[in-house]
C-alpha positions in Angstrom: 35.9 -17.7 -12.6 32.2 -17.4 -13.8 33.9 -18.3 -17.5 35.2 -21.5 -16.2 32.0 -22.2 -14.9 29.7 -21.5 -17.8 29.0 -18.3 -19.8 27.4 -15.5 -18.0 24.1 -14.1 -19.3 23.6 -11.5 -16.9 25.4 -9.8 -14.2 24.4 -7.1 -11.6 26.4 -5.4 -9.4 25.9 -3.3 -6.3 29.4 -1.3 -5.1 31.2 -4.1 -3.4 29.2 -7.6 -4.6 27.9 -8.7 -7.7 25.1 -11.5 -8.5 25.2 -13.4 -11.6 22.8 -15.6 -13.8 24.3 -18.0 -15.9 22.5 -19.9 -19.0 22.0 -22.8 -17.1 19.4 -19.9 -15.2 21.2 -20.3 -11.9 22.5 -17.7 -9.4 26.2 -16.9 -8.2 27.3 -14.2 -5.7 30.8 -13.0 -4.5 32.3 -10.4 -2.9 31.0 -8.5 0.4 28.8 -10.5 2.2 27.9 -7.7 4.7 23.9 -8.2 5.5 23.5 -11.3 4.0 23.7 -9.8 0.9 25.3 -12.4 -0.9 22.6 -15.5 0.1 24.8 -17.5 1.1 23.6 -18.3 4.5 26.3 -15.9 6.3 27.8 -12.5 6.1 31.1 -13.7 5.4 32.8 -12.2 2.0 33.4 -14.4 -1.0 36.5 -13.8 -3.2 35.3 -15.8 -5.8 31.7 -16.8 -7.5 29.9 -19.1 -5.4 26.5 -20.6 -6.1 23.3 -19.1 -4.3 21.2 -22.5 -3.8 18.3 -23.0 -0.9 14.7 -22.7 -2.4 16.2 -21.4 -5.7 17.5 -25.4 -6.3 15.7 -26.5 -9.1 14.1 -23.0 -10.0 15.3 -20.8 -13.1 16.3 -17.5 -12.6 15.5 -15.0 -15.1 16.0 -11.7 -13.3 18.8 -10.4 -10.6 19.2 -7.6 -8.3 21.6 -6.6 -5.6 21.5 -3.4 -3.8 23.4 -2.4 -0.2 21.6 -4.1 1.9 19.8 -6.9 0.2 19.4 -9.1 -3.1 16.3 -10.4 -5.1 15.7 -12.4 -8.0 13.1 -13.7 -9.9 12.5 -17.1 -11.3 10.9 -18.6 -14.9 7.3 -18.7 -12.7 7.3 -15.4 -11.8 8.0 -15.8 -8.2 10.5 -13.3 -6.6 13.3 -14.3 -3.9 14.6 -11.9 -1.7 17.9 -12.3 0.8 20.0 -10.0 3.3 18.9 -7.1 5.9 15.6 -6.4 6.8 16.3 -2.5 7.2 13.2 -0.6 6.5 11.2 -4.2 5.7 13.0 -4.2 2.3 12.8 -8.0 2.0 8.8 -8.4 1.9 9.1 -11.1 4.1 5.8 -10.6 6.8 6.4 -11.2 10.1 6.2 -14.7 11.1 5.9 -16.5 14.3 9.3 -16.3 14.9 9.2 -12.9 16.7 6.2 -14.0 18.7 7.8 -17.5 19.7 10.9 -15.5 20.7 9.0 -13.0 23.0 7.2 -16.5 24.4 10.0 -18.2 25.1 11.2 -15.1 26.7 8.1 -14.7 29.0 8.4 -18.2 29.8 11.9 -18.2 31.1 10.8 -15.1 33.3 7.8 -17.3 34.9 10.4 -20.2 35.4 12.8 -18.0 36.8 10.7 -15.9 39.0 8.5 -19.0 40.2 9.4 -18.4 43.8 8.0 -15.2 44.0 4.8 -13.1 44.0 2.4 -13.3 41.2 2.3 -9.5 41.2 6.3 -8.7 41.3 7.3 -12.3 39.4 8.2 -10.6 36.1 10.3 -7.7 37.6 11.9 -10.0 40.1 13.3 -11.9 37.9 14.8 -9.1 36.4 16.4 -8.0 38.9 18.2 -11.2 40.0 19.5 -12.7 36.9 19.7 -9.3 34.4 21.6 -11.1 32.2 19.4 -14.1 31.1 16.4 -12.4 29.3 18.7 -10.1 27.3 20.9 -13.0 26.1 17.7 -14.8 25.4 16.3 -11.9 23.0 19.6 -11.4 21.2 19.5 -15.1 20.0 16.6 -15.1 19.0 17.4 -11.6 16.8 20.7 -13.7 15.3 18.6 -16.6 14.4 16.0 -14.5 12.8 18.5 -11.7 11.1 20.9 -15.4 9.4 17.7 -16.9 8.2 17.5 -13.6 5.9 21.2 -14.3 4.8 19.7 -17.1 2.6 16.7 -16.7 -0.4 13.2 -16.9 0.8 10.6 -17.3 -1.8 7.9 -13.9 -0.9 4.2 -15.4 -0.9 2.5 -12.1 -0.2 2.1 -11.5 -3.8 -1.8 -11.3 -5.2 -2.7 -14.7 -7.0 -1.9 -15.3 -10.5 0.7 -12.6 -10.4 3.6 -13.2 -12.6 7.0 -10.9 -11.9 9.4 -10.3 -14.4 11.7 -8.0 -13.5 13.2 -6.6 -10.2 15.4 -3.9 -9.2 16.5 -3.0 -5.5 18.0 0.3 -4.0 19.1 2.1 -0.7 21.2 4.7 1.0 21.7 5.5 4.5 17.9 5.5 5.3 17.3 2.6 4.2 16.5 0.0 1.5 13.3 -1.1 -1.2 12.5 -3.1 -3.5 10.2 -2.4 -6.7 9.0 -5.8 -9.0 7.5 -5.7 -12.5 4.7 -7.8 -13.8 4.0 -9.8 -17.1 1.2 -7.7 -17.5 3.0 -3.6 -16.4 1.6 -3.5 -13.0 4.2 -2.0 -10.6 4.4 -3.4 -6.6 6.7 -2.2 -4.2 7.7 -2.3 -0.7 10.6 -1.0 2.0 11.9 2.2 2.2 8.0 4.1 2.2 8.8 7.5 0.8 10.3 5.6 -2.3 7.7 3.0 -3.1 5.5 5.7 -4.6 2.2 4.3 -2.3 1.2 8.0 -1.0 3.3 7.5 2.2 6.4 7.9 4.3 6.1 4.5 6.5 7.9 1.6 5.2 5.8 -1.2 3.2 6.2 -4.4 5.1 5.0 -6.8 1.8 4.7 -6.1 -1.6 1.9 -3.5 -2.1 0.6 -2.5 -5.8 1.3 1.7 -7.4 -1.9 2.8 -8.1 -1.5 6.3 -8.8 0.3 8.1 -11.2 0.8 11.7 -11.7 1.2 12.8 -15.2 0.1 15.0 -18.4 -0.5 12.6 -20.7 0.8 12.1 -24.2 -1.3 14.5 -26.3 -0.2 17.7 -27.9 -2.7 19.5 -25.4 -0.8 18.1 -22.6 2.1 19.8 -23.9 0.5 23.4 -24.3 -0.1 23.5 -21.0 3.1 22.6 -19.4 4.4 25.0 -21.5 2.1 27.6 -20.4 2.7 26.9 -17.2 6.4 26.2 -16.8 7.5 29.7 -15.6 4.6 30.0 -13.1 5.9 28.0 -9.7 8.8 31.0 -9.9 8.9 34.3 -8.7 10.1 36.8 -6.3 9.0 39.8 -3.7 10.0 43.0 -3.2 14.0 41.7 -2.5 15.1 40.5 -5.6 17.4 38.3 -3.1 15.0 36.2 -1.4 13.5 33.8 -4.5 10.6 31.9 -3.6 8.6 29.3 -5.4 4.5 29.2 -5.1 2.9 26.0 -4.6 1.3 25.5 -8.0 -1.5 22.7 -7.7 -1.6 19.8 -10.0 -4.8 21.1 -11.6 -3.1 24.3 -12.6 0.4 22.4 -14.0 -1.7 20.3 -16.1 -1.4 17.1 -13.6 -4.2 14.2 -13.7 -3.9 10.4 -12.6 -2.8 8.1 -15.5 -2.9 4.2 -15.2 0.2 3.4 -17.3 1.8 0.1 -18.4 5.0 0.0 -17.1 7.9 -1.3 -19.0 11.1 -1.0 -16.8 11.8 -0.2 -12.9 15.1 1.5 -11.5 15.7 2.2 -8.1 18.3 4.6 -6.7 19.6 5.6 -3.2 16.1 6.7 -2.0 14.4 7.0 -4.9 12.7 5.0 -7.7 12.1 5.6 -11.6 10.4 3.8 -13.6 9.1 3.6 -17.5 6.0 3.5 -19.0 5.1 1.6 -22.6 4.3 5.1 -23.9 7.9 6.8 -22.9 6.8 8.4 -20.0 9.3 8.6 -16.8 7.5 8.8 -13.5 10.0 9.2 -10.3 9.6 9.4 -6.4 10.9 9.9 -3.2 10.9 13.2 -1.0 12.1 16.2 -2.5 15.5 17.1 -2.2 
């Protein structure tokens, strides 16, 4: 279907849906459209290509994404476009004013509808006589704010002058994140926390820069003494049984904090990889 449209220059696909960017640098989705995934405005599937439009009208795409929960691209100015779930803030869309003019709207109807009664007991009174009202209220507002995901939203939480070139997207059941590439090898990231490599387990709301690195460097010295140290974290007691490993610190295995250019970004269920211009692999995530 894509052929009949126009030759495909790059296609990404995710289990059960696939994005597409054609030479003309626009975007096509199709096939599960759980989440939103597919930015088409709904979660309805799509059996054939269909065109991802919204702010991306007009805007080249260079780079595309999809993972299980949600989608990103990139365009020719280095902006990046997110779409689908927010599970574990994987979009990098900051909270808006929608949640708060929900939760006024919310408080208002409660004053409305408990205007009869004491100031003191007004809130919980009009609980009690019309249960039904407030909940309905709140889960409207949740569907209008989960379908505006289902289409691309332009994220405007990056620094200034910050150009993205590549994207890549992951998740698993706990959740979903999102790493981006700039121009010049700086790495941001934000989601799923214990895979956005930031020094924490809570989830990154926007997208927050990697500024430490764990490595050994490149040199021949570097080398020496992971060698010399490679057999250390192992070893075992009296019961030849019960194996241990010693907590070795990054001092002794060699380990100092690098500042590399990175070159390419993966992302897996959970976990992230991603590769420096000198060929070194950093990953993260908890340890399995």
């Amino acid at each position: 279907q894509v052929c009949q449209l126009e030759v495909a220059a790059q296609i990404r696909a995710a289990c059960i849906h696939c994005t597409c960017r054609a030479f003309s640098m626009e975007v096509y989705a199709w096939g599960s459209g759980n989440y939103g995934r597919l930015g088409l405005g709904h979660s309805g599937d799509a059996s054939v290509p269909q065109h991802v439009s919204g702010v991306l009208n007009g805007c080249d795409v260079t780079n595309t994404a999809c993972g299980w929960y949600h989608s990103a691209v990139v365009t020719s100015t280095g902006e990046v476009a997110t779409f689908g779930s927010r599970v574990t803030k994987n979009l990098g869309i900051a909270d808006s004013g929608s949640e708060a003019s929900d939760a006024s709207e919310d408080s208002e109807h409660s004053d409305k509808s408990g205007g009869s009664s004491e100031a003191g007991g007004r809130g919980t009174g009009a609980r009690q006589r019309r249960p039904g009202r407030l909940s309905v209220g709140s889960a409207s507002g949740r569907h209008r704010r989960s379908t505006s995901d289902f289409v691309p939203h332009i994220l405007r939480s990056f620094p200034s002058r910050v150009n993205i070139v590549q994207v890549a997207v992951g998740s698993d059941m706990l959740g979903a994140h999102t790493l981006a590439l700039s121009r010049n090898g700086r790495l941001y990231s934000w989601g799923y926390g214990p895979a956005c490599g930031v020094g924490s387990s809570a989830h990154v709301a926007t997208p927050t820069l990697v500024t430490k690195f764990l490595g050994m460097g490149a040199d021949e010295h570097a080398r020496a003494r992971f060698e010399a140290n490679e057999l250390e974290p192992m070893g075992w007691g009296r019961h030849s049984h019960q194996r241990y490993r010693h907590r070795v610190s990054n001092r002794q295995l060699g380990l100092q904090l690098l500042r590399p250019r990175i070159a390419k970004v993966a992302c897996g269920g959970g976990f992230s990889a991603v590769l420096s211009t000198e060929g070194e692999v950093f990953t993260f995530s908890l340890s399995a």
